[in-house]
C-alpha positions as CSV (number, residue, x, y, z in Angstrom):
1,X,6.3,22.3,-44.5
2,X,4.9,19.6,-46.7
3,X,1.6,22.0,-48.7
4,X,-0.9,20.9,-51.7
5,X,1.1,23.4,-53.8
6,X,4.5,21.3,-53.6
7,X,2.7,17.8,-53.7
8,X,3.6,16.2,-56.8
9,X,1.6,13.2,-58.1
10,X,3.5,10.2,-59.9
11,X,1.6,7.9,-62.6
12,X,2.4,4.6,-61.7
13,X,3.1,3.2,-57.6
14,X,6.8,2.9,-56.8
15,X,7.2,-0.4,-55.5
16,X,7.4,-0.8,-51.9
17,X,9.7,-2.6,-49.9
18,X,8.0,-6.4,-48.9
19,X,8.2,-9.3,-46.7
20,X,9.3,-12.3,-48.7
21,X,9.7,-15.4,-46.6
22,X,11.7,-13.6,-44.0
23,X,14.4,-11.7,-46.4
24,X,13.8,-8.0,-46.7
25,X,14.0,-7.4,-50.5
26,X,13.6,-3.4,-51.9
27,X,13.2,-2.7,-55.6
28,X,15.2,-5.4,-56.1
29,X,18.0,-4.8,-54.0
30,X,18.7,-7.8,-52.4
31,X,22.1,-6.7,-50.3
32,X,21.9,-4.2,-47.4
33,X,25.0,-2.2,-48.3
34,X,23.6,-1.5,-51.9
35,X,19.9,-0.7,-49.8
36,X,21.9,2.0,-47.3
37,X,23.8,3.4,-50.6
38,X,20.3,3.8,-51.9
39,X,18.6,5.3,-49.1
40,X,21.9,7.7,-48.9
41,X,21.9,8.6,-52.6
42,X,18.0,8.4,-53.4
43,X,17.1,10.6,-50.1
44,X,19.5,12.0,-48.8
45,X,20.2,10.0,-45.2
46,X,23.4,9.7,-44.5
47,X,24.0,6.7,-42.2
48,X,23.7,8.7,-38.9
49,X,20.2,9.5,-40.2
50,X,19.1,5.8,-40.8
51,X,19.8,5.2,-37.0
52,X,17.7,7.7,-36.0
53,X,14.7,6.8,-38.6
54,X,15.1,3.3,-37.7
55,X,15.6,3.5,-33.7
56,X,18.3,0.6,-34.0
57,X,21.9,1.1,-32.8
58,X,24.5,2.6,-34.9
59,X,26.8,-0.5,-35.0
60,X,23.3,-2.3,-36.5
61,X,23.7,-0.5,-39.2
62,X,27.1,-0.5,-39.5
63,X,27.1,-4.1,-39.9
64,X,24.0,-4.1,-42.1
65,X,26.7,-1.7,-44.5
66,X,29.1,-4.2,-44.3
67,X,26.5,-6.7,-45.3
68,X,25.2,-8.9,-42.4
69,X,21.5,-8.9,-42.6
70,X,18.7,-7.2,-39.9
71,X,17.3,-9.3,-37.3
72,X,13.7,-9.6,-37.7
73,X,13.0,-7.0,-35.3
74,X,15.5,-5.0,-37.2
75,X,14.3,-5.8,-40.6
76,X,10.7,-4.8,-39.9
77,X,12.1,-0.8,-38.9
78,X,13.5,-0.8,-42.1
79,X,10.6,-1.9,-44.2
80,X,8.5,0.7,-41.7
81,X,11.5,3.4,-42.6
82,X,11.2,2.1,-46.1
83,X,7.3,2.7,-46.6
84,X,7.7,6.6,-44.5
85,X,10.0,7.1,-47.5
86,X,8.1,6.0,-50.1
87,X,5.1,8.1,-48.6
88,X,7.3,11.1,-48.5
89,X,8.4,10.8,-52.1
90,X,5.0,11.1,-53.5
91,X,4.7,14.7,-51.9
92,X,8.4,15.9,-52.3
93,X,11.5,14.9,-54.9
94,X,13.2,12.1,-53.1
95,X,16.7,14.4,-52.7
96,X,14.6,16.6,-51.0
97,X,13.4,14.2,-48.0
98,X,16.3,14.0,-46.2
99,X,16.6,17.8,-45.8
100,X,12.3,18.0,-44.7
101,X,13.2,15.4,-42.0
102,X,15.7,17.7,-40.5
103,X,13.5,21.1,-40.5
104,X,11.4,22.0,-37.8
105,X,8.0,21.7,-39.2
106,X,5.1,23.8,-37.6
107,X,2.8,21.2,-38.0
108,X,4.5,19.4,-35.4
109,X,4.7,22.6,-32.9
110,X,8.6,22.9,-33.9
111,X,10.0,19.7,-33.9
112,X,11.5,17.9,-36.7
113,X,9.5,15.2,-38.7
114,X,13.1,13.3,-37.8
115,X,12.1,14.0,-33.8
116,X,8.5,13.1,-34.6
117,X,9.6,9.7,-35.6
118,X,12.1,9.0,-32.6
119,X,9.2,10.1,-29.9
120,X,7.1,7.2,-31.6
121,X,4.8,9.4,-33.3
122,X,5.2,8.7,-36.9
123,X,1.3,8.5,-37.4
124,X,1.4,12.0,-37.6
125,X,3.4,12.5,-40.7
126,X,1.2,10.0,-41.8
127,X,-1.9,11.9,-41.0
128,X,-0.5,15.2,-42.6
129,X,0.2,13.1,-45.8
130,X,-3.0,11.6,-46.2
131,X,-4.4,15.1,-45.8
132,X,-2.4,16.5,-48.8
133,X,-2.8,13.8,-51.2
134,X,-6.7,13.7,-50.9
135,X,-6.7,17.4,-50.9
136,X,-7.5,18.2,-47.3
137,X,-4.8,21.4,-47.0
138,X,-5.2,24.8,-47.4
């Protein structure tokens, strides 16, 4: 579980994944196999993972590995992946939030934060990280 005691604070906002025109573009990556190789080496999330965080289908982001780009429906679950793992990173070392996704959390009566996620309820790991970073926990 995520706790005030293993929050870390960073000085300067990591950039965050934006809209521009209709191109996903992340810290300056601006191919999705480099972006996947990121999200694997940065966090942890091997490709299986991404599918699940995402909710697209695993030959989606096969093809997004071999280069072809997201829809638009497509693109905007990455950039929400992208800003749940940004989030994340300001409470835990990035290598570490691939293995927190996986672990049943009690905060979530068991479950995974991964199964959180998939059952459409992201806005509870969202809650719980709000609540550590302005010093709400215990």
């Amino acid at each position: 579980m995520i706790t005030k005691s293993n929050a870390r604070k960073k000085n300067s906002a990591a950039p965050v994944a934006v809209f521009e025109g209709f191109r996903f573009t992340h810290r300056g990556v601006g191919d999705y196999p480099e972006l996947l190789q990121h999200y694997k080496s940065n966090f942890g999330l091997p490709q299986p993972m991404l599918v699940r965080l995402t909710g697209v289908s695993p030959r989606s982001v096969a093809k997004w590995s071999q280069g072809e780009p997201p829809s638009a429906k497509q693109e905007k679950s990455l950039v929400e992946m992208d800003r749940l793992l940004d989030g994340l990173a300001r409470v835990l070392e990035p290598e570490q939030v691939g293995r927190w996704l996986k672990q049943p959390n009690p905060a979530f009566d068991g479950s995974t934060p991964l199964q959180v996620v998939e059952r459409g309820e992201v806005d509870r790991i969202w809650h719980m990280l709000y609540d550590i970073e302005s010093g709400q926990t215990a």
